[in-house]
C-alpha positions, 0 to 999 in steps of 0.5 A: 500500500501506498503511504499517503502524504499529510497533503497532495503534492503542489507539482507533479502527477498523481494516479487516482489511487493517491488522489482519492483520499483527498477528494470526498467522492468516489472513483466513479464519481470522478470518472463521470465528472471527468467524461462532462468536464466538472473534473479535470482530465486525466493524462495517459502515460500509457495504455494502462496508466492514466494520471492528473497533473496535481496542479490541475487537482489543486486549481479545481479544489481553489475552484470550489472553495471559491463557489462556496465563499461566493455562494455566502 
């Protein structure tokens, strides 16, 4: 198992295994959000490997902080 740091990496590329415990949704929740466009897209490094830029997690986790702050 992988070890899971104290907060997600600013920089760098994240699989969805290490991504999920910072997100309080479900993986099928972030597959179907990914094929609308409410979550960032994935990169594929290869056939079987798929990754998100921890730069692009980062901006939609601010994105929603921001909605909530403007909904206030």
């Amino acid at each position: 198992k992988i070890d899971t740091p104290a907060k997600l990496p600013v920089t760098g590329l994240s699989r969805l295994s290490q991504i999920l415990p910072y997100l309080p949704i479900a993986k099928s929740t972030i597959e179907n959000w990914v094929k609308i466009g409410k979550f960032p897209a994935p990169i594929k490094l290869s056939p079987t490997v798929t990754a998100w830029r921890n730069e692009d997690i980062h901006a939609w986790l601010d994105g929603l902080a921001n909605e909530k702050k403007d909904a206030k």
